[in-house]
N, C-alpha and C positions, 0 to 999 in steps of 0.2 A: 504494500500500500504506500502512497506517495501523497502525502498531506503540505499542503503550499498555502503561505497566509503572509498575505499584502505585502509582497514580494516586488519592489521595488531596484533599480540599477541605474546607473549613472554614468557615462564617459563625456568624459573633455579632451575636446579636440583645439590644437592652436589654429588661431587663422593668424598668419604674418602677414603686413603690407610694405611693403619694399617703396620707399620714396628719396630721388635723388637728387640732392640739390648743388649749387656752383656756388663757391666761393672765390676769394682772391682772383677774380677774373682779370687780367690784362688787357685789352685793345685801344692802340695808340697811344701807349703813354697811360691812359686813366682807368682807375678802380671801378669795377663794375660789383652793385652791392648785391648779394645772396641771392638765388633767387633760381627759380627750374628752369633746366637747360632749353634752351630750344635748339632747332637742327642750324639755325643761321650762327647763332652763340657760338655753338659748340664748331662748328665746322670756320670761324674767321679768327676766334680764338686760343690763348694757351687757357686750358682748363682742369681745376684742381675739384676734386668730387668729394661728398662730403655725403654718403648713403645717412635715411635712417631708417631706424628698426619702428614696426609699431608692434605688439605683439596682442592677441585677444581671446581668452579661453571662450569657448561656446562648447552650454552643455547640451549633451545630446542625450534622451530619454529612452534606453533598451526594455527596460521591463515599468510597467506601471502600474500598482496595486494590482498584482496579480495572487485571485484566491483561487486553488483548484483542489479535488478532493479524487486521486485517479483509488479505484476500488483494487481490493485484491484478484485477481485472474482477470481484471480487465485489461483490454487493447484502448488505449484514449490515444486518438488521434490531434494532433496540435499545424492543424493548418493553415500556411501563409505564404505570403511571399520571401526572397532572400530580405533579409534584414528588418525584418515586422520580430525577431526576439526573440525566432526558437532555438537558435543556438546559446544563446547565452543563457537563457530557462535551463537549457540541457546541463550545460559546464557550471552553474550553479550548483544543480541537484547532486552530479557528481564529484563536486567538495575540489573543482578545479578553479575557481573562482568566489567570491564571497558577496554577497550581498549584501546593498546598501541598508536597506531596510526589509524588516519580515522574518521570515521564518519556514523554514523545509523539515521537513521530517519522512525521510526513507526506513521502514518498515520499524517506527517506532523511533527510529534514531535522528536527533538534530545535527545535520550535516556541517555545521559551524563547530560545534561544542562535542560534538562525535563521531568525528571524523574518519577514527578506522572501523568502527561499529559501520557506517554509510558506506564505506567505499565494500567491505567487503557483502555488501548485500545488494551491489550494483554490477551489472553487465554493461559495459558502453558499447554499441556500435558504430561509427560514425563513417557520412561516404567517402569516397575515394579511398587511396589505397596503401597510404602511407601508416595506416596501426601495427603493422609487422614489420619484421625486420628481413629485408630480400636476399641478402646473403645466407640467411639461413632458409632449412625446407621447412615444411609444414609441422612435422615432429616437431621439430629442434625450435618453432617457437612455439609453440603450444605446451611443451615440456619446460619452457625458459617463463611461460608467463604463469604456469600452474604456480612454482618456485615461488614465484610473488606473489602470490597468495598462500603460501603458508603450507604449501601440499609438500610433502615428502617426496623425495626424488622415484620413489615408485609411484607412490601414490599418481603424481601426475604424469608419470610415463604412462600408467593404466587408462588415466582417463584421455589423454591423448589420443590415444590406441582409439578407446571407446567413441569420444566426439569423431575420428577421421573415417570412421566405420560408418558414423548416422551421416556425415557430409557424402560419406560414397568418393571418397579422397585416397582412398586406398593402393591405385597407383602412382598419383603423385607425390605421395608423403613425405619420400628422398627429393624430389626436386627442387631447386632452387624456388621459392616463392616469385622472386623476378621474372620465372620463364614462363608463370603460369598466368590463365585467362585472367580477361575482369571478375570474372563470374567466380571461378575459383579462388580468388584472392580475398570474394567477399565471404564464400564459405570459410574459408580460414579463420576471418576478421570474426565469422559470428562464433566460432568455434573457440577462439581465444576469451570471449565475452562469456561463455558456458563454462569455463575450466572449472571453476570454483560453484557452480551452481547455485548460481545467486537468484531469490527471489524477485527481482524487480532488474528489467531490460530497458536501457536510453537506446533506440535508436534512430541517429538524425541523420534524416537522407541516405536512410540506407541502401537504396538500391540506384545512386549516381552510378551513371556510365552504365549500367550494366543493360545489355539486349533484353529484351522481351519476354523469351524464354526461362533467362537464366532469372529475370523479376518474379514473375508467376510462380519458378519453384522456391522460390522464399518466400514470396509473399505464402504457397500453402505450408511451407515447415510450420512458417508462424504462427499461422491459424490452427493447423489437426495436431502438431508437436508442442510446440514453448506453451502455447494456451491451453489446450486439450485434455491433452494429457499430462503435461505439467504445469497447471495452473500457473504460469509466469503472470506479473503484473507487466506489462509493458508499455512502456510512452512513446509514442512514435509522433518525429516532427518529419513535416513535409508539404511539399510546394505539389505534389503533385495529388490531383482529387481523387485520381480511379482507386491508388495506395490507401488516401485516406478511406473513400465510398466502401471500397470489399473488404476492408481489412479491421475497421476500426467501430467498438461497441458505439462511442459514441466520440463526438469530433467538438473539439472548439477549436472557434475561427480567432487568430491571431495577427493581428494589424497597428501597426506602429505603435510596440510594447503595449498593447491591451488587448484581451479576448472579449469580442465583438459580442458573441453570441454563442454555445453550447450548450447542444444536445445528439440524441441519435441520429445520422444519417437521413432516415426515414422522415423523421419528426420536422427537423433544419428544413429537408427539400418538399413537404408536405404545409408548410406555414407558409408558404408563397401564395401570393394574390395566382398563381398559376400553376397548372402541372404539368402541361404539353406546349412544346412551342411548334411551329407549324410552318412549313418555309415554302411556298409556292414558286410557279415561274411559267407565268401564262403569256396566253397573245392579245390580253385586255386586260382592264384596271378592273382588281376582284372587290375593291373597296364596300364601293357599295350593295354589293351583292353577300356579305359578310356581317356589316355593320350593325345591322337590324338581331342580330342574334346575342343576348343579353350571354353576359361570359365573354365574349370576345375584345380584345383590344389588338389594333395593329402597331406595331412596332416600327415599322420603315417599311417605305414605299418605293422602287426604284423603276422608272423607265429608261431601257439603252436600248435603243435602235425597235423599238417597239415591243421589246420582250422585260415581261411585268415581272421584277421578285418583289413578294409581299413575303412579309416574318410577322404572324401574329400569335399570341398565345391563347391559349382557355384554360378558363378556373375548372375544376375538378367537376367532372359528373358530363360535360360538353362531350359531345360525339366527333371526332374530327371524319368520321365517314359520311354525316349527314350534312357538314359543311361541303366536302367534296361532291355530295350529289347534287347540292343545291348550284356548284358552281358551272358544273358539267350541263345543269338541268338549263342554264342561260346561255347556252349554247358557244361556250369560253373552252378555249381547248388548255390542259392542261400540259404542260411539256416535262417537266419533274416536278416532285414532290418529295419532301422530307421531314420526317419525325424525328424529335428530339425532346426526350422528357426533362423535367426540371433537373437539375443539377448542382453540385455541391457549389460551381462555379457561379450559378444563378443568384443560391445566397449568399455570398460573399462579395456579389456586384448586389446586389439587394441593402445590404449591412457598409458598405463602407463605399459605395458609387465606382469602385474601378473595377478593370475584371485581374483577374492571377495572370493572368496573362501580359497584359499590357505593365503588368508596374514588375516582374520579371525579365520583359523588355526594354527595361528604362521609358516607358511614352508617360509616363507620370507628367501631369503639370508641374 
């Protein structure tokens, strides 16, 4: 269990302004007093520079009265954009960092004031690929991180053995970790997080880089093994929703250090003024043909070269096949159509006006 109470964070960042001005200036004989260069100054003159400094801390806001309560065997999903705070929530909980204000407690234990109680009842997973050491093979760091937790040099040659058996790692356990896949490197990384069998799992972005494939078979370890069968508690942060959507009991949306909003999946994408959204692309304006149907609202309307996309949505219980017969029934040809139901993405543009998309792009205002 992972218990969070008004969990506050703070960085200062310098802004410098660089300003340069001219002194002792010469031209013909006479003192020219102080003053910012200009290109004529500086190009008919001898000239003596005289920088200054300005300097300005600006604080920047990571975490803001953050209260959360993740349950035992729960998967709580914490998703955002890069830099909305899940990293630093993360490297807090695991006693890598300290907070300004508030208070954590990992399975009974405040991670301030009991520090190796916290660490030993944490699993970290984190993306990319730098938690191992590539010089060595998968034994050799899985047997080096057991050690650090306190296992006996059997003890965690055993369970080594044991984790590279469930990862299915079993031929490459001599190989150098450097030579092996994305996907394998991240089995390792989860495998290192398991030595000690620790009740409660961080993992942030755990499935960066990795193919498709190789996501899906983590994402089900996670679900029918670390959960299922071993009740793990796990906190998963992530930018990506489908991770969040299958993966996660229930999700809070995380946006520039505060959670917006938190609950099930189901619940989050069910509180929308809508549940289907509806994408046409006809050879006439369906507007009006549409309008008249209580539930409906249209989104955008585009004409190019005479071919109609309309994107509208409906509140729950609306038929999108009595809409389509009505449109066919006014003699409007239809040329594609597309379904898309509401979306973890839908309410997090609902709750804070941008999409995950766009502010992982940098197009933020």
């Amino acid at each position: 269990m992972i218990k969070i109470e008004n969990i506050e964070k703070t960085y200062f960042s310098k802004k410098i302004e660089f300003t340069l001005f001219v002194r002792n200036v010469k031209k013909k004989g006479k003192e020219i007093e102080k003053s910012k260069p200009t290109a004529s100054s500086i190009s008919e003159t001898k000239v003596q520079y005289n920088p200054l400094f300005k300097t300005e801390k600006k604080k920047t806001y990571a975490l803001r009265g953050i209260n959360l309560k993740i349950r035992e065997g729960e998967i709580f999903g914490l998703l955002g954009p890069n830099g909305a705070g899940k990293t630093t929530l993360t490297k807090i909980i695991s006693t890598l960092i300290i907070p300004d204000k508030g208070n954590i407690f990992v399975n009974g234990y405040n991670v301030v004031s009991k520090v190796k109680q916290a660490r030993a009842s944490i699993g970290l997973v984190t993306g990319g690929e730098r938690s191992l050491y590539w010089k060595l093979t998968p034994l050799e760091n899985l047997s080096f991180f057991g050690r650090m937790y306190y296992l006996s040099k059997k003890e965690s040659l055993e369970r080594a053995k044991e984790l590279i058996e469930i990862f299915g790692l079993e031929e490459k356990k001599n190989d150098l970790v450097q030579n092996l896949s994305t996907g394998q490197k991240m089995k390792v990384a989860f495998a290192r997080a398991l030595m000690h069998d620790p009740p409660v799992l961080l993992l942030d972005e755990y499935n960066r880089g990795l193919d498709p494939q190789a996501s899906k078979n983590l994402r089900d370890f996670i679900k029918k093994v670390l959960q299922k069968e071993q009740n793990k508690t796990i906190l998963l942060c992530t930018h990506d929703m489908t991770v969040a959507d299958n993966l996660s009991d229930r999700v809070g949306l995380i946006f520039q250090g505060k959670i917006v909003t938190l609950d099930t999946p189901e619940k989050l994408k069910s509180s929308l003024k809508f549940r289907t959204k509806l994408t046409f692309v006809t050879d006439k304006p369906i507007a009006p043909l549409v309008e008249k149907y209580e539930g409906v609202s249209i989104l955008t309307t585009k004409n190019v070269e005479r071919e109609y996309t309309t994107i509208l949505t409906l509140k729950n219980g609306l038929s999108s096949i009595e809409i389509m017969d009505n449109i066919r029934e006014k003699d409007c040809f239809i040329k594609n159509f597309e379904v898309n139901h509401a979306s973890l993405e839908d309410v997090f543009l609902s709750y804070t006006g941008r999409k995950l998309e766009e502010i992982e792009n940098g197009e933020e205002d």
